[in-house]
C-alpha angles and dihedrals in degrees: 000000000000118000123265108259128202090253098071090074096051114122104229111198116227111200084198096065101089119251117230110205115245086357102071092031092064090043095057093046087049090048090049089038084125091058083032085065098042087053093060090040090046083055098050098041092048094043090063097023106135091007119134093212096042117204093354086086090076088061096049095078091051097044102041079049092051088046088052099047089043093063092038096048094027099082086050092059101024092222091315145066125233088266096058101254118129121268092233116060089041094056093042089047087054099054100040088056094044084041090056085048107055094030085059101037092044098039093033081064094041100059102061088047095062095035085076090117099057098040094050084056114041130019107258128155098253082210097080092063092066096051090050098059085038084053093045094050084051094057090046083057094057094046089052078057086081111069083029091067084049095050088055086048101044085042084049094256130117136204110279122240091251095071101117087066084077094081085055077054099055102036085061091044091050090041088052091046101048094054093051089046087060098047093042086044092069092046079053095067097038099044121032091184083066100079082068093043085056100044088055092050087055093053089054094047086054090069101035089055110076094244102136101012131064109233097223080076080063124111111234097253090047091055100052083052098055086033090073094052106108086213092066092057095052085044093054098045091050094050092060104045092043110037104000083233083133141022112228115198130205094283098053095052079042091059089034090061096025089060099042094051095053102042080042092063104030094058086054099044093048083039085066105034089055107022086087084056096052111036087081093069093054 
């Protein structure tokens, strides 16, 4: 009887086994959960890599954007919002989430892009590229929780008891993410115009997503508007389960899952469909 070899454990793709969209996605990222791993370590380690402040550098963006539009907006609530909670939190609540978002969705569409020279060479899910990039922002996150704990106590507020629900946050924001990033990241590699599209629409997205102001200013029209925006569902749900600076209600944790589930599953269905058109271009 020959030895086993390492060879005998080596995943061999068959381009005849049928592919079953989202299903077999997921399947392939679980299977390769120990790359999947190295790839978020790799990003961290490479991110601060040199730095003399270490992983405090991915908090300095946030933070100096949360200073600036505390001494514009400031002056307008006077340290507190109409309902009596303090300016603060709310603001810094706002940009670490927003921050989560575009670092995943951007990154998340970045990365396949420049794994190029991994994915013309072995056979690897690009996918789980994505989900790296997405996995390394949300750490990130949870890392930003930090001086955002100091700010409530500093302002005379606490974490909420609900703060383990944060987790159920995060996991939806990363799974929303995740599924923009692969579809962005084809557009990516047809269109190269599209990296500063997609940096005005963020820009955009930044105003029509209550950050900075609290949406009961808001006329009515405006606030079914903003209302309709995925992102203020996720904000306010945080809010509440964090810091208690909002009160989400059952529609807004519907659209918060709902959200994350389809655009979930439709990045990773187009992925798929499009992904054998455009690896040619890598």
């Amino acid at each position: 009887m020959s030895e086993p070899t390492a060879f005998q454990d080596l995943q061999v793709y068959d381009s005849a086994v049928p592919q079953v969209p989202v299903i077999s996605q997921l399947r392939a990222i679980y299977e390769n959960r120990g790359l999947l791993r190295l790839l978020v370590a790799r990003d961290l380690t490479v991110r601060y890599k040199r730095s003399v402040i270490g992983v405090w550098w991915s908090l300095l963006n946030p933070l100096f954007t949360t200073a600036v539009m505390f001494y514009v907006f400031n002056t307008v609530f006077k340290s507190r919002l109409p309902n009596g909670e303090a300016f603060l939190p709310y603001l810094l609540s706002g940009v670490l989430l927003m921050t989560l978002f575009n670092q995943a969705m951007t990154m998340g569409a970045d990365a396949v892009a420049s794994g190029a020279g991994v994915l013309t060479k072995v056979y690897v899910r690009p996918e789980i590229f994505a989900s790296s990039a997405a996995l390394s922002s949300a750490i990130n996150f949870f890392i930003g929780l930090i001086p955002m704990t100091a700010v409530l106590l500093i302002s005379g507020e606490t974490p909420t008891w609900k703060f383990p629900l944060v987790f159920v946050v995060v996991g939806c924001m990363v799974m929303f993410a995740v599924g923009l990033a692969l579809m962005l990241s084809i557009a990516y590699i047809n269109f190269d115009d599209s990296r500063s599209l997609i940096n005005i629409f963020l820009m955009a997205l930044q105003y029509m997503t209550p950050v900075f102001y609290p949406i009961s200013v808001l006329g009515p029209h405006t606030k079914r508007v903003i209302m309709l925006n995925p992102l203020t569902s996720y904000l306010q749900v945080f809010r509440d389960v964090f810091g208690g600076n909002a009160v989400a209600t059952f529609h807004e944790w519907l659209m918060m899952g709902g959200s994350a589930l389809f655009v979930f599953i439709l990045g990773f269905y187009v992925f798929m469909k499009q992904w054998p058109k455009v690896v040619a271009k890598l």
